[in-house]
N, C-alpha and C positions, 0 to 999 in steps of 0.2 A: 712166566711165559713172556711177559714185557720183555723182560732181561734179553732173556733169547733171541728174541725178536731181534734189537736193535743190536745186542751181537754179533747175528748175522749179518746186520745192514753194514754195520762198520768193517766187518769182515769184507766183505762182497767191494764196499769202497775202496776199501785199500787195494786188493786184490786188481780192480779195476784201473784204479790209478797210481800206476807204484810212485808218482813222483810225493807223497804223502810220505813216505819213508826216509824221505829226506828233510821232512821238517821235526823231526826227535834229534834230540838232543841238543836242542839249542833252544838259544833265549826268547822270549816270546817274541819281541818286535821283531828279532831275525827271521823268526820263523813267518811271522805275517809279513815281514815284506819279499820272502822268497815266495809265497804262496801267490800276491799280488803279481810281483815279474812274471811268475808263471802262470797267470790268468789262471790258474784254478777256483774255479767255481765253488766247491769245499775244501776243508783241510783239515787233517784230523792231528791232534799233537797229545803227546804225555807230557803232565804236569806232576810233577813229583814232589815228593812230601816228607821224603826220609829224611832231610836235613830241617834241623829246628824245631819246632814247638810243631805236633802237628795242627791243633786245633786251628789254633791263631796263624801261624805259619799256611797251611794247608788254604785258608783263607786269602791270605795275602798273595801267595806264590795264582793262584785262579783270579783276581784282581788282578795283577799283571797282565794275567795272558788277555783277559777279558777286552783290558785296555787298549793292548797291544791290538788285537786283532782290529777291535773298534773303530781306532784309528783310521785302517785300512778297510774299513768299510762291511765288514765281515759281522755277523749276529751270532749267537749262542747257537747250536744246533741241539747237543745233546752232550752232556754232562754223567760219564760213568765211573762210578767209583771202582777201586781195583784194589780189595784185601783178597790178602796171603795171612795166614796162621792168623786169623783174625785181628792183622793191623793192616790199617791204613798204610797204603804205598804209593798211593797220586791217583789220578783223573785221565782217564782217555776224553779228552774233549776234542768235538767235532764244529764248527765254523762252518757258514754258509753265507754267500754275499748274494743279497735278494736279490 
């Protein structure tokens, strides 16, 4: 039911603010500092994991973004994992600047 929950919220966020769609596909600092220029308040981005080790990798590649957002002032919001055929594929992680 959690799951769900926060499903919908990130649904309903994006939904709300499509400029979130703009922050996929790019590197983390890029993405926190477009999210910064655009004063958004949240930002939600995919952290992917297909390439490399995922464990180790998977860790590393969310240490980045962690960073990256940090930087720019941004805190963890919420951390979701995203398996398909029961592998790991990356992280929907969401940022919110207090």
């Amino acid at each position: 039911m959690r799951f769900r929950t926060l499903t919908v919220l990130l649904a309903t966020a994006l939904a709300i603010a499509p400029a979130h769609a703009g922050l996929f596909d790019r590197k983390p600092a890029d993405a926190a500092l477009e999210a910064e220029r655009a004063g958004l308040q949240a930002a939600s981005v995919w952290v992917d994991v297909n390439w490399g080790f995922r464990n180790q990798g998977a860790a590393n590649a969310l240490n980045r973004s962690h960073q990256a957002f940090a930087a720019r002032g941004y805190r963890v919001l919420s951390v979701q994992p995203y398996v398909e055929n029961g592998d790991l594929q990356g992280f929907f992680v969401t940022y919110q600047k207090p």
